[in-house]
N, CA, C and O of each residue as an XYZ file, in Angstrom:
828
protein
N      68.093     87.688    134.492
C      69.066     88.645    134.979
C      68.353     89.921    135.415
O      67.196     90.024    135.821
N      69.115     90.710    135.278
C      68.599     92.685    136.394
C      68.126     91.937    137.658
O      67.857     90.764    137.920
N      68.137     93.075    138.315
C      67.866     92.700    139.339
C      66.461     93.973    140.037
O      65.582     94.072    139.180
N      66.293     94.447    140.718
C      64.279     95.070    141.243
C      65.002     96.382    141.096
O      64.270     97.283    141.507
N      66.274     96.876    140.623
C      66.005     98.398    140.248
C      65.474     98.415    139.152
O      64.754     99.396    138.962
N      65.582     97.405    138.012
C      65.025     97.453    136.941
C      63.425     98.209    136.324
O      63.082     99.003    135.448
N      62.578     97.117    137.754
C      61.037     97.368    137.592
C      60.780     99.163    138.360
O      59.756     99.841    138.282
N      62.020     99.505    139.019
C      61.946    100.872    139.571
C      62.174    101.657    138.984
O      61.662    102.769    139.115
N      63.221    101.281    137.933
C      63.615    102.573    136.795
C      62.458    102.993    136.331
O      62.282    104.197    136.151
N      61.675    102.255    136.115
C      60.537    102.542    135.252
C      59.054    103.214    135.386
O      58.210    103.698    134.632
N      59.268    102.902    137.128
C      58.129    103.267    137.911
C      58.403    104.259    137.897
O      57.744    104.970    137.138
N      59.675    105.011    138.820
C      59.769    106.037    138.537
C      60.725    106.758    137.967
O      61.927    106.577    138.158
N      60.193    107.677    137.179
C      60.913    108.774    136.134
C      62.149    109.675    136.740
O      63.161    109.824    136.055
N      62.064    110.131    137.736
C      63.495    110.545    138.209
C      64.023    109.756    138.210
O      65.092    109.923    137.622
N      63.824    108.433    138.750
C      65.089    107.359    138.642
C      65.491    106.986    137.287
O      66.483    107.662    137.011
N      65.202    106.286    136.404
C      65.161    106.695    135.366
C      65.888    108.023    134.558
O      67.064    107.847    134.240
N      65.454    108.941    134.314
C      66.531    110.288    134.209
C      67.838    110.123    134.560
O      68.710    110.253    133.700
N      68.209    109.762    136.096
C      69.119    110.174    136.629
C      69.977    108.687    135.481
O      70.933    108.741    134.706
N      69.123    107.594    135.865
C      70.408    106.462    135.294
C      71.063    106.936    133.575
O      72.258    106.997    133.287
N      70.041    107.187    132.752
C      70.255    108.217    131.485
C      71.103    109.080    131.817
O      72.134    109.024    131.148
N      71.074    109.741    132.476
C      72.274    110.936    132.345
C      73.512    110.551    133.019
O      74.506    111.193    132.680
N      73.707    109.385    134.148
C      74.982    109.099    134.280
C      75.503    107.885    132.924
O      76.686    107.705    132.635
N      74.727    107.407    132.468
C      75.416    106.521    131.221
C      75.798    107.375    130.253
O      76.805    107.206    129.566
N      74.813    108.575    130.125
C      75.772    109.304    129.299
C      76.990    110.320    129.015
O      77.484    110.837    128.013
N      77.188    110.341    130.199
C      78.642    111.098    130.660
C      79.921    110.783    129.631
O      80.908    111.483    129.407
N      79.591    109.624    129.146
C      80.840    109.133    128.453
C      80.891    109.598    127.130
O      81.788    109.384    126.313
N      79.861    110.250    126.978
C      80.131    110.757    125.277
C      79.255    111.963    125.645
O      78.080    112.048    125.286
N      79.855    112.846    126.344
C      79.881    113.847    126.760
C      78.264    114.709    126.968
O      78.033    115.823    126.498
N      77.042    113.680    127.971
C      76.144    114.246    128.667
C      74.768    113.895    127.889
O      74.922    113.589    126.706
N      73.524    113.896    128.361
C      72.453    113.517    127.649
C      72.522    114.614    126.142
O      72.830    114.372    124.975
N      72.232    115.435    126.604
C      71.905    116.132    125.136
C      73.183    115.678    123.796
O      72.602    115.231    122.807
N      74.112    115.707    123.697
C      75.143    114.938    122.779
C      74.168    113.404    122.529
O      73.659    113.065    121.461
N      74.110    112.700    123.751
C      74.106    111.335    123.650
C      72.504    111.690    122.710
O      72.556    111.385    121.518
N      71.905    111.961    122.936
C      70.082    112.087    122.095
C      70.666    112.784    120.453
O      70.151    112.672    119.341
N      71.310    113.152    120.675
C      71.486    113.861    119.128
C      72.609    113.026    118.257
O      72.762    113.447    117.110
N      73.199    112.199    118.545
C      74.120    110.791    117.954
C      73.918    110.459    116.616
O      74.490    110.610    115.537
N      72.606    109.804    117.196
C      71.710    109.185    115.946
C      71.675    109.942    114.987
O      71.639    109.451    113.858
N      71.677    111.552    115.193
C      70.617    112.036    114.197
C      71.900    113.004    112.998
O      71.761    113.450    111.859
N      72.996    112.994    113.897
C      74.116    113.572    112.816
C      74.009    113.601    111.538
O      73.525    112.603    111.005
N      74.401    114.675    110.744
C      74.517    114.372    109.619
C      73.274    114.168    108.309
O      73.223    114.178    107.079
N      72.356    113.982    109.505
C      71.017    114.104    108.646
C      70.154    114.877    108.057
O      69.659    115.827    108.664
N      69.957    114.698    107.261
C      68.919    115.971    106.308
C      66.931    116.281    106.880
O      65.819    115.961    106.461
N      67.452    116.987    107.910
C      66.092    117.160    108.732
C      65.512    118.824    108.867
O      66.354    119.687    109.113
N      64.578    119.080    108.758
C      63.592    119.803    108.628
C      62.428    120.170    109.602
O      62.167    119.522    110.616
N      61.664    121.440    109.122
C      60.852    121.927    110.267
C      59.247    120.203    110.123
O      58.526    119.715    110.993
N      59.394    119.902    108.639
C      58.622    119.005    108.130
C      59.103    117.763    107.734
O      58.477    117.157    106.864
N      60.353    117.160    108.340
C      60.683    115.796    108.308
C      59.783    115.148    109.228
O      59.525    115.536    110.368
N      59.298    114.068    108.610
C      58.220    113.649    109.116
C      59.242    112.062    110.258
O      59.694    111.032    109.755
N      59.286    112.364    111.435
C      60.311    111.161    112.557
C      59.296    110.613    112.995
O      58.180    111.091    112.791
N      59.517    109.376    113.763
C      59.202    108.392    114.135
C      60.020    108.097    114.932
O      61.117    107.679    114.561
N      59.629    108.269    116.536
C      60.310    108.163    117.495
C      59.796    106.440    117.982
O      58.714    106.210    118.521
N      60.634    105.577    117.714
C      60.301    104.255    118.022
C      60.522    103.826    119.443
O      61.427    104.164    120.206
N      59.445    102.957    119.658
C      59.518    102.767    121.186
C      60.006    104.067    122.415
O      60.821    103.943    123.329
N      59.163    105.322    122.028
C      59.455    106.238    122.718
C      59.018    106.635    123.953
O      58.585    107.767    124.170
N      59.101    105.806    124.742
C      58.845    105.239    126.268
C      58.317    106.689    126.579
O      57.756    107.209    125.614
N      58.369    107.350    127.569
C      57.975    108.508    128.287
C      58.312    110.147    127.405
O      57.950    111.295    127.665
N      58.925    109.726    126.603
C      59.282    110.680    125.700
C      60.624    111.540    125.771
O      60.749    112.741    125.529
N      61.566    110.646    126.155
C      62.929    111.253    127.013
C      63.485    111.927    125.729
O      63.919    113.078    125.675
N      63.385    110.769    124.388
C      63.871    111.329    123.357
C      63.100    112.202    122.179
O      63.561    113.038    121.402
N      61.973    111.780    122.311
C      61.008    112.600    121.953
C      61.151    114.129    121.601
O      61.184    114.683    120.501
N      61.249    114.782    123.238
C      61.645    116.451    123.578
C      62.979    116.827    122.787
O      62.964    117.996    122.401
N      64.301    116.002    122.405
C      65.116    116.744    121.267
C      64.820    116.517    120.067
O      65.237    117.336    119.249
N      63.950    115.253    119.528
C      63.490    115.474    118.535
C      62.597    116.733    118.027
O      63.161    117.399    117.158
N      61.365    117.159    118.395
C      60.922    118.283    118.054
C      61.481    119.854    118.315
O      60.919    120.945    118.417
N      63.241    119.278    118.382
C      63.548    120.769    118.305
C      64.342    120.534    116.671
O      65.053    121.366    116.106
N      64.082    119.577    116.315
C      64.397    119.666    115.081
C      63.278    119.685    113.902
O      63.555    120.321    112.885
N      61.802    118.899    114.007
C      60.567    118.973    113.257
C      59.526    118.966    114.274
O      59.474    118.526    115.422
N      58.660    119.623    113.467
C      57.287    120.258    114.029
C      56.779    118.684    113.237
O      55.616    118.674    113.642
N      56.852    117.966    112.767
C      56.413    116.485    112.651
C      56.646    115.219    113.080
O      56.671    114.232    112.344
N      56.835    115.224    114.381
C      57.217    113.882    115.260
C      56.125    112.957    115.882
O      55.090    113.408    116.373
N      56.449    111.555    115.823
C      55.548    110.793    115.996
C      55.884    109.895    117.069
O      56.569    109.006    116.562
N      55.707    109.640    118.580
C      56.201    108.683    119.063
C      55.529    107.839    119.442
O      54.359    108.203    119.564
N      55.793    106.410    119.809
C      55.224    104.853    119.004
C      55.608    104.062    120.254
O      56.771    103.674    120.143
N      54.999    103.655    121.494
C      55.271    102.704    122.252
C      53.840    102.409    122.418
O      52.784    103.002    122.200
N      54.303    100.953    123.017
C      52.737     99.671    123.653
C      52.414    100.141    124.652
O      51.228     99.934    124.908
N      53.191    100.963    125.696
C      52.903    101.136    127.067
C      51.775    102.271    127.509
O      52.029    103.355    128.034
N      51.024    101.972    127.311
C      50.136    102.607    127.525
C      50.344    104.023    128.901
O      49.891    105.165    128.814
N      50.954    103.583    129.774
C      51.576    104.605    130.972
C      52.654    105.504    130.899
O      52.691    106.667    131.299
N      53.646    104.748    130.268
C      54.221    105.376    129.040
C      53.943    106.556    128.245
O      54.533    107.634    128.330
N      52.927    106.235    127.410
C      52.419    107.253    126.082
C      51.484    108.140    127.591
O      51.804    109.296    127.314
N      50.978    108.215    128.340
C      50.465    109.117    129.113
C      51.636    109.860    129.619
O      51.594    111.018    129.204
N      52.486    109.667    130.232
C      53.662    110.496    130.583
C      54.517    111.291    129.892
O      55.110    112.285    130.312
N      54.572    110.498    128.131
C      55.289    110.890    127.166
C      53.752    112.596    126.645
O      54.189    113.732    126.832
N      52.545    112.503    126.200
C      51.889    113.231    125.966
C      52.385    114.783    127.106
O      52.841    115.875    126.765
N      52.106    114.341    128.233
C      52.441    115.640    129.245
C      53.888    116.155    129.306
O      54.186    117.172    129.932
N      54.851    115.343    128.569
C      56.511    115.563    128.756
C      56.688    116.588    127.306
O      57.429    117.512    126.970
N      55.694    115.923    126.778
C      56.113    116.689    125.157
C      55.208    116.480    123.978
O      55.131    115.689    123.038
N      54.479    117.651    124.480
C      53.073    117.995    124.219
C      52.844    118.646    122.449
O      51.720    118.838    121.985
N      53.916    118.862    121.797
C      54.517    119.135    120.491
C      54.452    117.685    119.805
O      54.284    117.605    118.588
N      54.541    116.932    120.333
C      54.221    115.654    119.450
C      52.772    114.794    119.310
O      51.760    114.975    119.987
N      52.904    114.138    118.595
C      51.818    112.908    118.236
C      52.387    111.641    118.817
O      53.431    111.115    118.430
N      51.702    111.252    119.663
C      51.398    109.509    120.788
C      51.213    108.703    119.343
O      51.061    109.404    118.342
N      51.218    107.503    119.224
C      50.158    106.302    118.792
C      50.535    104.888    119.789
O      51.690    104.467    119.853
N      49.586    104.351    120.414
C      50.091    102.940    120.993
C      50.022    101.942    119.888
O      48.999    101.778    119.224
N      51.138    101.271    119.701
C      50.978     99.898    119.306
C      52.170     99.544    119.071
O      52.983    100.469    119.081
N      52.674     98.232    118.802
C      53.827     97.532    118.503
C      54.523     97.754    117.508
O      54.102     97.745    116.352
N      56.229     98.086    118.028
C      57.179     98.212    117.277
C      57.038     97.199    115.921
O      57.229     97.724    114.824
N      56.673     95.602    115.989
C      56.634     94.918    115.106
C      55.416     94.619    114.232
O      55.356     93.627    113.505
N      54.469     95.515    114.342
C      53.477     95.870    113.659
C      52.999     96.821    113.520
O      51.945     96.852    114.154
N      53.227     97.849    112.911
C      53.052    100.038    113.260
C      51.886    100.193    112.504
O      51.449     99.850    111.405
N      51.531    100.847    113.511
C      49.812    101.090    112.895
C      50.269    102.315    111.882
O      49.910    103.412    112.307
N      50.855    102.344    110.859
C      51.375    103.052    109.917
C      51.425    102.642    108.426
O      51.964    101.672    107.895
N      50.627    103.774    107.847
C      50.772    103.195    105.859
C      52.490    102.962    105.784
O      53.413    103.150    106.576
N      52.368    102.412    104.289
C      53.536    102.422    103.912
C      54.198    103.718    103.396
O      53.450    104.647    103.087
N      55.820    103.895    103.249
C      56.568    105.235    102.686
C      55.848    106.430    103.482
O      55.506    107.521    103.025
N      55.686    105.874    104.977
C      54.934    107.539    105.486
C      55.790    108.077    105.979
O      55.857    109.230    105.552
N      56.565    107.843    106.727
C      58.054    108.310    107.677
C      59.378    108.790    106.732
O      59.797    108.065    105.829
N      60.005    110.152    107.065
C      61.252    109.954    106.392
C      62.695    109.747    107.095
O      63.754    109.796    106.469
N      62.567    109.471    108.705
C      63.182    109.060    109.593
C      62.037    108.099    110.162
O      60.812    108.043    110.054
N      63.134    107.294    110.889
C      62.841    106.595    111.891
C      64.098    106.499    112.973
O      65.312    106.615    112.801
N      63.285    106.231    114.186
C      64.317    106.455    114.764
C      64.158    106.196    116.176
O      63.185    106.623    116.798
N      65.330    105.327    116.849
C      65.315    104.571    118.094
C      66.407    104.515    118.974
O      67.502    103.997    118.757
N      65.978    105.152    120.091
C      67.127    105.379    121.349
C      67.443    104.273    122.509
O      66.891    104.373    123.604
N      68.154    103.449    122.284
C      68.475    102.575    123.536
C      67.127    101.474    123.771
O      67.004    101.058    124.923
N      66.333    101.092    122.956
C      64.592    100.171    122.926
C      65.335     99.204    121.952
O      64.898     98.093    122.251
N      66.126     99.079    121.064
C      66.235     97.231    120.328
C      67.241     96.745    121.297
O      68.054     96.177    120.567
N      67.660     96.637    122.507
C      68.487     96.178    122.890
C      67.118     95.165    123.889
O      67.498     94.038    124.208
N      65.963     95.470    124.241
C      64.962     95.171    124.964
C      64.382     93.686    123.844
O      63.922     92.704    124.427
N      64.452     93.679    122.600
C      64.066     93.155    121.532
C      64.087     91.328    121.714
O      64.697     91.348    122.783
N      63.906     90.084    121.496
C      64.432     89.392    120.958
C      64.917     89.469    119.516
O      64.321     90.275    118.800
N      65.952     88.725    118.952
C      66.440     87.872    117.679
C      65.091     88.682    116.300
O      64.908     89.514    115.411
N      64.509     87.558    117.136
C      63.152     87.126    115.884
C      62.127     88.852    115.857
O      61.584     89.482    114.949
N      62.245     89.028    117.041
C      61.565     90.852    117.215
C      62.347     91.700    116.354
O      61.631     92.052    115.417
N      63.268     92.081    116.284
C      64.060     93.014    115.932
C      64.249     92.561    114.353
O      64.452     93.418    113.493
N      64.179     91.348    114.076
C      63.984     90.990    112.085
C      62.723     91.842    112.008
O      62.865     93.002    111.619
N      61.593     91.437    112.310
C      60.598     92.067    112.119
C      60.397     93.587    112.608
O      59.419     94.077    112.044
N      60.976     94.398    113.412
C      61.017     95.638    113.405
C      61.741     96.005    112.247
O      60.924     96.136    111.336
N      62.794     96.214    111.886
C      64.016     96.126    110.507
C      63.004     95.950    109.705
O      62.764     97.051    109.211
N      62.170     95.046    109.243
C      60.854     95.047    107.961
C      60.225     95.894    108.156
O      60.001     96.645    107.207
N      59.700     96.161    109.319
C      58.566     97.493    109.811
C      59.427     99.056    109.269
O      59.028     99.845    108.413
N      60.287     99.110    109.831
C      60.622    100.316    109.482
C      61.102    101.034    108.234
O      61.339    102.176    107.841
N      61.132     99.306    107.655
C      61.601     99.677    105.244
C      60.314     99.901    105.060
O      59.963    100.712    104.203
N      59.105     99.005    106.077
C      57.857     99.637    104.965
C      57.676    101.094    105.403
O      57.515    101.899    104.486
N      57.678    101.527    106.564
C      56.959    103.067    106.627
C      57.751    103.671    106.604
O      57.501    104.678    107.266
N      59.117    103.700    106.011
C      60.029    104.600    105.531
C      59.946    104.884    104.244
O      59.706    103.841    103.636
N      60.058    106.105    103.291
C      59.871    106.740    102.357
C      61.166    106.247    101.757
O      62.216    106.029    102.362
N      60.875    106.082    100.228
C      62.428    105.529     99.336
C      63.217    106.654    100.116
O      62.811    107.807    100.260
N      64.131    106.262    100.484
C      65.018    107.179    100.476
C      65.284    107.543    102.248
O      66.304    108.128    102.612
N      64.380    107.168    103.069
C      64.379    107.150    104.203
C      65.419    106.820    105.312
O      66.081    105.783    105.308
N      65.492    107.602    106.081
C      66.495    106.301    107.128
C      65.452    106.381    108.351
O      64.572    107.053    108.889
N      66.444    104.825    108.400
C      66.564    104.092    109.707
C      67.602    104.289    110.967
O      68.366    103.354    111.208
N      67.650    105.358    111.698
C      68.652    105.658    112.672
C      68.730    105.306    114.323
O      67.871    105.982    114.889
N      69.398    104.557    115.172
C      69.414    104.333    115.980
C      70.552    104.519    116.872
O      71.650    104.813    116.398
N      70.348    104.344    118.352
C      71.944    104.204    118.723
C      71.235    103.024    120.632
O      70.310    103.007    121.444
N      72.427    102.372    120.327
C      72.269    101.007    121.440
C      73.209    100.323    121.841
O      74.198    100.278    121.108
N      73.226     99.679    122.930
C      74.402     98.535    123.520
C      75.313     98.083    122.217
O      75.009     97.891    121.040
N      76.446     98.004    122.869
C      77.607     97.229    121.782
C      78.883     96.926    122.663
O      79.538     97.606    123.453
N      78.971     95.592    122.192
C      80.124     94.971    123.244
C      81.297     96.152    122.697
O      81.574     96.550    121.566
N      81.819     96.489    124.020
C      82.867     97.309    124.315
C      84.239     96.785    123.746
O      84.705     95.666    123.963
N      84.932     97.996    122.815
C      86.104     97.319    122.420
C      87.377     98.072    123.190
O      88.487     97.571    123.015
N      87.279     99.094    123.920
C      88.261     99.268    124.783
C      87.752     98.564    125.833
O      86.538     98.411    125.962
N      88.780     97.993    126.818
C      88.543     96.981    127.730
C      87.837     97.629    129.301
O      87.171     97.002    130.125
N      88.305     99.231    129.338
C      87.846     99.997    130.386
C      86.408    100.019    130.666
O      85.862    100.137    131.763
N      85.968     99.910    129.710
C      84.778    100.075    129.378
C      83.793     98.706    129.688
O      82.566     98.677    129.782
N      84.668     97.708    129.799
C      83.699     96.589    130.143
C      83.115     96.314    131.022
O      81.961     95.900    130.909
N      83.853     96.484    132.439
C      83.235     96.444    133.813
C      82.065     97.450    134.033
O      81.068     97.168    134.699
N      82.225     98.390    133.550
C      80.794     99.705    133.591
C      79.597     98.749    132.549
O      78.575     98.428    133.155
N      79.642     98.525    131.801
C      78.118     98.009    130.889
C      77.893     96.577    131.525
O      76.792     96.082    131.770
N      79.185     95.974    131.759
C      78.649     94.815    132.738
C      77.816     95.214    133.620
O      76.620     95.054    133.376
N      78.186     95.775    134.752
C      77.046     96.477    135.990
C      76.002     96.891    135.521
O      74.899     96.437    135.826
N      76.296     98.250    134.329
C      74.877     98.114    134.018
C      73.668     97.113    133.702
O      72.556     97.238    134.214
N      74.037     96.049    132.749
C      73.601     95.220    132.034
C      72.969     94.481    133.369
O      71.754     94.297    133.439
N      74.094     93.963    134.693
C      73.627     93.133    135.171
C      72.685     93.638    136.232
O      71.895     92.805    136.677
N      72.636     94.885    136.719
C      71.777     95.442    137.315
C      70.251     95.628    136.082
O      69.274     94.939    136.377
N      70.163     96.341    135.067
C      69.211     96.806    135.069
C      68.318     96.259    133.444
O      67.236     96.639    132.997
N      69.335     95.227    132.880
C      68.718     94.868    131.403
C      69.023     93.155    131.429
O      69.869     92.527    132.066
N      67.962     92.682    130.459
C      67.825     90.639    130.866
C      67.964     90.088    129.916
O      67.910     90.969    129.059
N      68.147     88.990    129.350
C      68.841     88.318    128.472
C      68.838     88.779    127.168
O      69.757     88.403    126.441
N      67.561     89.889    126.504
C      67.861     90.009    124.994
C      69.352     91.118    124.782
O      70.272     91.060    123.966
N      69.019     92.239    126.091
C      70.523     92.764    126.098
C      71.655     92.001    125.459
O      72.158     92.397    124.408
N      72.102     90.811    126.134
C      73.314     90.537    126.611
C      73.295     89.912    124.820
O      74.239     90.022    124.037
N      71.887     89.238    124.511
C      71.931     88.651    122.910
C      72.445     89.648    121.678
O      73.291     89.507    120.795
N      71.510     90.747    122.049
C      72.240     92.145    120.752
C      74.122     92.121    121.242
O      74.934     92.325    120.340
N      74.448     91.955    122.173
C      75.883     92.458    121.964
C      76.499     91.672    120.669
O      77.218     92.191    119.815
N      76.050     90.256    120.704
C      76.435     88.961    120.344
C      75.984     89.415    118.711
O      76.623     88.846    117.827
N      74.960     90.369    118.295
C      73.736     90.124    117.030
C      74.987     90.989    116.046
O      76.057     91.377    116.513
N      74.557     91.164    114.633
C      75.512     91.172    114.129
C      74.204     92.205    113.275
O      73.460     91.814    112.375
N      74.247     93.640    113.928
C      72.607     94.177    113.178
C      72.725     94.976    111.821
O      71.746     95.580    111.382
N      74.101     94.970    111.077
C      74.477     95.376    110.070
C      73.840     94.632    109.242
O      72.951     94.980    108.464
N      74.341     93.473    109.418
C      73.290     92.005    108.289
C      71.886     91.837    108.134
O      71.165     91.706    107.145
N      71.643     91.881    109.585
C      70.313     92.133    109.323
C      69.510     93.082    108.843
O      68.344     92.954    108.469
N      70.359     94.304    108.873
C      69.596     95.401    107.998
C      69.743     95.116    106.636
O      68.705     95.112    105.976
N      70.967     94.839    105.976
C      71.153     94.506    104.562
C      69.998     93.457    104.411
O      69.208     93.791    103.528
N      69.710     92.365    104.989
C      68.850     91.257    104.481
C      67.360     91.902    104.372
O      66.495     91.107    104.003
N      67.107     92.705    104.534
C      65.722     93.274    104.644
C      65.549     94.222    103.702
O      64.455     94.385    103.161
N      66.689     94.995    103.391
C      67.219     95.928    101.774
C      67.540     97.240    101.874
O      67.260     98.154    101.098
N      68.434     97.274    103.362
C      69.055     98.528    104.011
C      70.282     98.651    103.330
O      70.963     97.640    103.155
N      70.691     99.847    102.887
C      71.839    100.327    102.821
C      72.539    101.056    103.978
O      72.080    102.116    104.404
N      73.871    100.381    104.594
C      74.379    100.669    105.596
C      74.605    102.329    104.848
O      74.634    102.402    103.620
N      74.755    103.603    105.706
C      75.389    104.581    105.015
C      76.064    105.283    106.007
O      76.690    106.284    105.658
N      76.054    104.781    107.778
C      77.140    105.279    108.816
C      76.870    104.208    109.647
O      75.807    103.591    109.584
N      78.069    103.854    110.693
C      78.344    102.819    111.370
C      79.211    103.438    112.766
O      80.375    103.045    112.834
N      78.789    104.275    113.765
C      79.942    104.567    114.206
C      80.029    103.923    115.550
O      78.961    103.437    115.924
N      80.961    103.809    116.306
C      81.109    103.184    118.195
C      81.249    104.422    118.728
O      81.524    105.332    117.945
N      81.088    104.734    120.204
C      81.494    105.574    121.171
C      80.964    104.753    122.346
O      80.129    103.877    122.573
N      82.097    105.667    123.122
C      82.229    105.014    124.716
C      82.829    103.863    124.659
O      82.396    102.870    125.244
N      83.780    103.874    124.022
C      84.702    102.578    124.069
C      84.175    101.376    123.144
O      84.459    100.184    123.023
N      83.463    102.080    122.676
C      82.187    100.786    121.973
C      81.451    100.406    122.358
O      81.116     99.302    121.927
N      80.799    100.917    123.252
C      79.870     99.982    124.472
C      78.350    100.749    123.877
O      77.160    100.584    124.144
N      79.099    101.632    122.964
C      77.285    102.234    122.450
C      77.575    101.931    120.700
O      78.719    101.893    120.246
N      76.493    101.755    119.956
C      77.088    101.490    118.862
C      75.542    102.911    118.190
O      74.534    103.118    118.867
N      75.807    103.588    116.879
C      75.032    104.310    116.170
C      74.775    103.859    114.602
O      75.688    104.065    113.803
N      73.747    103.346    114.221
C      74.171    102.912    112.987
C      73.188    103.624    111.834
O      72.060    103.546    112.321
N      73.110    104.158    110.779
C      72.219    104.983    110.253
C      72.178    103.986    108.459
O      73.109    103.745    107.690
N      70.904    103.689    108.375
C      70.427    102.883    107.272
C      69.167    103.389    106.415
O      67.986    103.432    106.761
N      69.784    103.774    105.150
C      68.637    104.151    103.809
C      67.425    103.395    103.603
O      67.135    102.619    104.513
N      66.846    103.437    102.856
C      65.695    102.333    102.614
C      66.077    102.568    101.011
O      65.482    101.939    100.136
């Protein structure tokens, strides 16, 4: 599925931007939509985050207006070069979401914007393990991502999106059931919320 805007979003960064900020109109504009995840949370000039799969660093830049300790974590090597010059307040590391070049209990967030929907099944069990080990007792796990839409208005918009610009593991998370899978790994669910009709889901998990 997607179709060649996909490989363009990515090439380039205005394009990109622009598609981010019209998806997020619906829950009222990028800056709301980047700060979702992080509600409610007990964060600091020294909470030590973990910006997962933090592609160019879109989410990166509102994280360090909350800690002077942010870490962001993608494979993409072109990526982590774009993300360094976007937001120069943080720490890069390349390597895989499902293996973090990270001790254990080092992180007291973690945390992932719109990247497990990219995941397979079997990827995303093993990220969920990754992120109980380098989360601190007591840690969360916070994200926000695709979720089949439960007002119906809402369906024809993530369809287009989906079918323009994301390929089969998308369409699998709508289907995934990622509450369970956090419990099976030894998450305590402790917020669960939908917006945008449901078509975005936020879910925030203890260690």
């Amino acid at each position: 599925m997607a179709t060649f805007l996909r490989p363009l979003s990515y090439k380039y960064q205005w394009l990109y931007d622009t598609i981010a900020k019209l998806a997020a109109i619906p829950v009222g504009g990028e800056k709301k939509f980047r700060q979702l995840a992080l509600q409610n949370l007990p964060i600091n000039s020294n909470t030590k985050i973990l910006d997962l799969c933090c592609g160019a660093g879109q989410t990166t830049k509102f994280l360090v207006n909350y800690s002077q300790a942010v870490t962001g974590l993608d494979i993409s090597t072109v990526s982590l070069e774009k993300a360094r010059k976007n937001v120069p307040q943080a720490q890069f590391v390349e390597g895989f979401a499902q293996k973090m070049p990270f001790g254990d209990d080092y992180f007291d967030i973690v945390h992932s914007s719109v990247a497990l929907h990219e995941m397979t099944t079997s990827e995303l069990e093993e990220i969920f393990k990754e992120a109980y080990r380098v989360l601190k007792p007591e840690g969360i796990f916070t994200f926000i991502d695709l979720h089949q839409p439960q007002n119906v208005l809402f369906i024809p918009g993530l369809t287009l999106f989906m079918l323009l610009f994301e390929t089969e593991t998308a369409w699998q998370l709508l289907k995934t059931d990622l509450e369970n899978k956090l419990k099976n790994v030894g998450f305590t669910i402790i917020n669960n919320q939908l917006y945008a009709g449901g078509s975005l889901q936020v879910i925030q998990a203890k260690k």
